[in-house]
N, CA, C and O of each residue as an XYZ file, in Angstrom:
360
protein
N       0.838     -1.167      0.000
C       0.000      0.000      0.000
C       0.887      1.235      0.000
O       1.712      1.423      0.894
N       0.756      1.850     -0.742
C       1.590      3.244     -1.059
C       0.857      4.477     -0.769
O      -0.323      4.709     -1.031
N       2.163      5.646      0.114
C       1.544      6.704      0.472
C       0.717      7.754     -0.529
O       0.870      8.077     -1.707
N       0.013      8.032      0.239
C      -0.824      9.235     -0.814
C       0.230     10.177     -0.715
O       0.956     10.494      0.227
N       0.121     10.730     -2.434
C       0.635     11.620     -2.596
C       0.033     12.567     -2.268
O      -1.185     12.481     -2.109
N       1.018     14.291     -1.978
C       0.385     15.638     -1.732
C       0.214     16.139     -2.951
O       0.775     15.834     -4.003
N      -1.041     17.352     -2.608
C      -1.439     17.830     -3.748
C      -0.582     18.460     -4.357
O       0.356     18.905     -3.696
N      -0.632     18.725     -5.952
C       0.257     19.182     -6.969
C       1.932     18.695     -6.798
O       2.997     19.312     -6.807
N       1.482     17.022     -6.614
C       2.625     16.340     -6.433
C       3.619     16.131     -7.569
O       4.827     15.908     -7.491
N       2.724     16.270     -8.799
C       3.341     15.438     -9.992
C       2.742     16.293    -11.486
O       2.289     15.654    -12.436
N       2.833     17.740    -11.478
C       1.762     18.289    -12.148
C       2.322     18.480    -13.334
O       3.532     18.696    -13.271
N       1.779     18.475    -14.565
C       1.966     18.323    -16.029
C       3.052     20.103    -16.319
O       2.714     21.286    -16.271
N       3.928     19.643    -16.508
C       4.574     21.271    -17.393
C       5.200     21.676    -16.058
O       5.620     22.828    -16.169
N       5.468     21.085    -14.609
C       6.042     21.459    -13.611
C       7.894     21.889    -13.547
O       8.549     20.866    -13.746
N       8.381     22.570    -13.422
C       9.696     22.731    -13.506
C      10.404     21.757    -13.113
O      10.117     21.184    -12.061
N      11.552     21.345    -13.936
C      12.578     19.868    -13.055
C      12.763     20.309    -11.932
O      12.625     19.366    -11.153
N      13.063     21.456    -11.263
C      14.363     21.474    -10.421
C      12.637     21.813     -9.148
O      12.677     21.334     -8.015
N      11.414     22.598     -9.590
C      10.219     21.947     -8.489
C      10.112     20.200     -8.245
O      10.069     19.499     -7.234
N      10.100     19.981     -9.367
C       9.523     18.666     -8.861
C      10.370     17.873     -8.183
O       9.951     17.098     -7.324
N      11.769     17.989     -8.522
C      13.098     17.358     -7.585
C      12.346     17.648     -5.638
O      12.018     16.898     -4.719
N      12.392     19.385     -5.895
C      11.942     19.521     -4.349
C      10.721     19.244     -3.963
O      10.436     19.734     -2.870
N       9.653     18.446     -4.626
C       8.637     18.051     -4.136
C       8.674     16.559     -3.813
O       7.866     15.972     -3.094
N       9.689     16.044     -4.424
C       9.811     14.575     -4.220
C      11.041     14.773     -2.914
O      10.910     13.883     -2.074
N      12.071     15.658     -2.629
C      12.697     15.521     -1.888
C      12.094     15.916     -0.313
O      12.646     15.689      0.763
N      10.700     16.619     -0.577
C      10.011     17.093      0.624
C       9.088     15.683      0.833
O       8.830     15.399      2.002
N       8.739     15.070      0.109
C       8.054     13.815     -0.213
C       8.823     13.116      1.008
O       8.509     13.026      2.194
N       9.925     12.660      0.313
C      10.424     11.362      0.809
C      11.077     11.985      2.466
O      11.411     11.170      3.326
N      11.170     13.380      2.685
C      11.587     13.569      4.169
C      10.347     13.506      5.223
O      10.464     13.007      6.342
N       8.929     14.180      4.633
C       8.242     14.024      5.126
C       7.954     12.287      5.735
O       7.688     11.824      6.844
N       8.071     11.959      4.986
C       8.094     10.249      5.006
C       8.729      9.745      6.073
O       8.511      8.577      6.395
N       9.522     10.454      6.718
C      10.337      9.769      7.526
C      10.397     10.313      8.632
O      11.269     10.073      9.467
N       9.381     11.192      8.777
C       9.320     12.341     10.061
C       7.991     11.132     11.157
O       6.994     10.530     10.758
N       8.531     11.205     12.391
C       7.574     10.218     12.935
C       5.998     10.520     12.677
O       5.786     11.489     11.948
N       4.569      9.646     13.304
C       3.694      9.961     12.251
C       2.695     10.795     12.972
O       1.561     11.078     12.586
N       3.034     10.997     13.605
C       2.425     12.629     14.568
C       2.893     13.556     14.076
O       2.109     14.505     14.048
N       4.017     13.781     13.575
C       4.525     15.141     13.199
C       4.345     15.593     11.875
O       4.113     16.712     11.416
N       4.582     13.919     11.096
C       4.059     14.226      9.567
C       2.957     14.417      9.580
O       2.598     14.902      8.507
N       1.774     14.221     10.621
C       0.665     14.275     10.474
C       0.139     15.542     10.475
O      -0.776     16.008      9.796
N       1.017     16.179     11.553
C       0.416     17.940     11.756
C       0.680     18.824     11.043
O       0.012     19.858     11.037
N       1.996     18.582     10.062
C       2.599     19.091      9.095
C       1.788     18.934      7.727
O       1.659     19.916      6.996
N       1.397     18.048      7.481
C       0.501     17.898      6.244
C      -0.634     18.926      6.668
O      -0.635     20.080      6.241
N      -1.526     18.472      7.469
C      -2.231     19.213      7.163
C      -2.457     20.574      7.662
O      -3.528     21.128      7.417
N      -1.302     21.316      8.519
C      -0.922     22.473      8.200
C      -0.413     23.168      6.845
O      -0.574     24.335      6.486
N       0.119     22.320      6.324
C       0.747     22.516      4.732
C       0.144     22.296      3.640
O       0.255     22.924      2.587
N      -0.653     21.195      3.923
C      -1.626     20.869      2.749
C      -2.803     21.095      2.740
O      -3.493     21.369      1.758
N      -3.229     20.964      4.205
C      -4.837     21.320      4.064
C      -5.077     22.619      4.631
O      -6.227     22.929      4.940
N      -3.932     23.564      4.833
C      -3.900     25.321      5.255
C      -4.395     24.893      6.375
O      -5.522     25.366      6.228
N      -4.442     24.269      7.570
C      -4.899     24.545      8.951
C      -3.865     25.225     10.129
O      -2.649     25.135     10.299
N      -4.692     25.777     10.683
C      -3.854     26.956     11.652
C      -3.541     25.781     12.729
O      -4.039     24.683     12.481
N      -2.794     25.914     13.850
C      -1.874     24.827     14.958
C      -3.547     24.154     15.919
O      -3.755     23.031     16.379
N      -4.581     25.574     15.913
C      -5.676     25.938     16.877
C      -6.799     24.823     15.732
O      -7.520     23.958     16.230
N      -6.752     25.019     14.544
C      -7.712     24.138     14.200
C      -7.204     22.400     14.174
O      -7.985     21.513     14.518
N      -5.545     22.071     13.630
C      -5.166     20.835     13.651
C      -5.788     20.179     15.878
O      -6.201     19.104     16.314
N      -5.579     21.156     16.366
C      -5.789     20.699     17.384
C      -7.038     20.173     17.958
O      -7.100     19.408     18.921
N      -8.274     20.763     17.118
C      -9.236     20.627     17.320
C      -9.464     19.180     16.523
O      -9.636     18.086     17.060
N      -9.427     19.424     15.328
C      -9.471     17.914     14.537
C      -8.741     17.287     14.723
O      -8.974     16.515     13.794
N      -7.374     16.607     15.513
C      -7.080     15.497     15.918
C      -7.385     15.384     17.216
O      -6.793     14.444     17.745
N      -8.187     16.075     18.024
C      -7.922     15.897     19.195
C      -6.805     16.330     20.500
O      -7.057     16.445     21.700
N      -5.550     16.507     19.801
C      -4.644     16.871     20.431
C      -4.669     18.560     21.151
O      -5.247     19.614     20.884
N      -3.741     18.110     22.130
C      -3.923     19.546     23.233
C      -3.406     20.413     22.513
O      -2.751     19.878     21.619
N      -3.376     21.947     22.458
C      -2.695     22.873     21.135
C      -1.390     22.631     21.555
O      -0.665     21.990     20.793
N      -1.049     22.934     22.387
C       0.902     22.838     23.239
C       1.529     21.491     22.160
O       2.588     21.468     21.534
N       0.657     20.655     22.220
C       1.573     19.247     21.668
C       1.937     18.999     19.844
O       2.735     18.462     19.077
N       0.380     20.044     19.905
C       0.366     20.529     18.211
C       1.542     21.606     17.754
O       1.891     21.814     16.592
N       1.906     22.045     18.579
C       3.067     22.907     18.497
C       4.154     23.020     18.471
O       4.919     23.878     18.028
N       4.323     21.571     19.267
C       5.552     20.944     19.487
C       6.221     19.979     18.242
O       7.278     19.905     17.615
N       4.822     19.252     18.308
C       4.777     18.118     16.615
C       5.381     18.717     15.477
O       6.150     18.205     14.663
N       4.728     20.380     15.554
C       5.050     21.154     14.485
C       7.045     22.169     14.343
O       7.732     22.818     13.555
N       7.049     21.828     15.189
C       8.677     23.125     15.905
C       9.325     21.770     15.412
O      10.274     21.820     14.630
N       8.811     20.515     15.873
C      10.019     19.644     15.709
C      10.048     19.128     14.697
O      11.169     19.311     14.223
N       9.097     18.231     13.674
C       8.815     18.154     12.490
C       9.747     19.757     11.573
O      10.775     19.793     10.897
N       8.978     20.619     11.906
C       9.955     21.500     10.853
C      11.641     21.644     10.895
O      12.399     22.114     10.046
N      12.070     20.755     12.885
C      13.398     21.284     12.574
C      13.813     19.919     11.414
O      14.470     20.170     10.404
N      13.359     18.573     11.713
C      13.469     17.652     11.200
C      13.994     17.665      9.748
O      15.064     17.217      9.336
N      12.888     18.352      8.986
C      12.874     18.183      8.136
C      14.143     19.154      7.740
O      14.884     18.636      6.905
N      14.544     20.507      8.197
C      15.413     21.601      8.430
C      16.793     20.342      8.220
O      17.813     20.198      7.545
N      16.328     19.912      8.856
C      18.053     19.061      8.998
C      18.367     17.874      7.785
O      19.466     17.626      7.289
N      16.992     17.193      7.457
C      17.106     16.232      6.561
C      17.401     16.803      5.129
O      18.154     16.070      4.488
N      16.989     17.933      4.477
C      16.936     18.883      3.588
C      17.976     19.660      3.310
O      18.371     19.976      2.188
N      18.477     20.008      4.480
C      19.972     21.343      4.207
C      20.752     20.829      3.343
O      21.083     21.632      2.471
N      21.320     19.459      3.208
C      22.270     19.154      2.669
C      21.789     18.969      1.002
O      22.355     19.781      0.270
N      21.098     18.287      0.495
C      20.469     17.796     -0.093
C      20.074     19.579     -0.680
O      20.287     19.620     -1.891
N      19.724     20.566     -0.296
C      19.649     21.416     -0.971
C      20.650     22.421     -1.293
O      20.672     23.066     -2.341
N      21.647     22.538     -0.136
C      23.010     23.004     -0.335
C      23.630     22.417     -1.743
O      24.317     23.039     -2.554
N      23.313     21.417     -1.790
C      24.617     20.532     -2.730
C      23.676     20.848     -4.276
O      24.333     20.666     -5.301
N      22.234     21.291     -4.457
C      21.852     21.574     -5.480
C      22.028     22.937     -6.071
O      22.114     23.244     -7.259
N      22.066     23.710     -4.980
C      22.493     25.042     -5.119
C      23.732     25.500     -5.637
O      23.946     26.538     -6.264
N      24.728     24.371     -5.213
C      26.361     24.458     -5.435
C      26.640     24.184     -7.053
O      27.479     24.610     -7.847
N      25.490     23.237     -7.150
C      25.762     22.646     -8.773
C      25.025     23.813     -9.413
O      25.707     24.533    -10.142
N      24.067     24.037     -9.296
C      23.815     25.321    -10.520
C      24.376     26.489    -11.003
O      23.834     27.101    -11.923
């Protein structure tokens, strides 16, 4: 069973060097534990503020906040390199 993709994952006439960073946000998200990818999507994908993810999962806002600070450093860290080294080549 394969993850759903995010919207305008794969879109017709998309720039190479977007779609590189949509697959490279892809596959980090992927690996972010699944609370954090969880709050992150749909802060990112479905535009929800920290106050509404909290309401629709249930979670206390503090923890939604946390999911979210750490998830973004996560990804901050999985990404730097990986985008440094694309930057260097162009």
């Amino acid at each position: 069973m394969g993850a759903a993709r995010p919207p305008g994952f794969a879109e017709a006439g998309a720039r190479p060097d977007a779609v590189i960073d949509r697959v490279l946000v892809h596959h980090a998200l992927e690996r972010l534990p699944p609370a954090q990818r969880l709050v992150l999507r749909m802060a990112f994908y479905d535009d929800l503020t920290q106050a509404r993810i909290a309401v629709r999962t249930g979670l206390p806002l503090g923890t939604v906040k946390s999911h979210v600070r750490r998830g973004l450093r996560r990804l901050r860290e999985a990404l730097g390199p990986e985008l440094l080294d694309a930057e260097e080549a162009a």
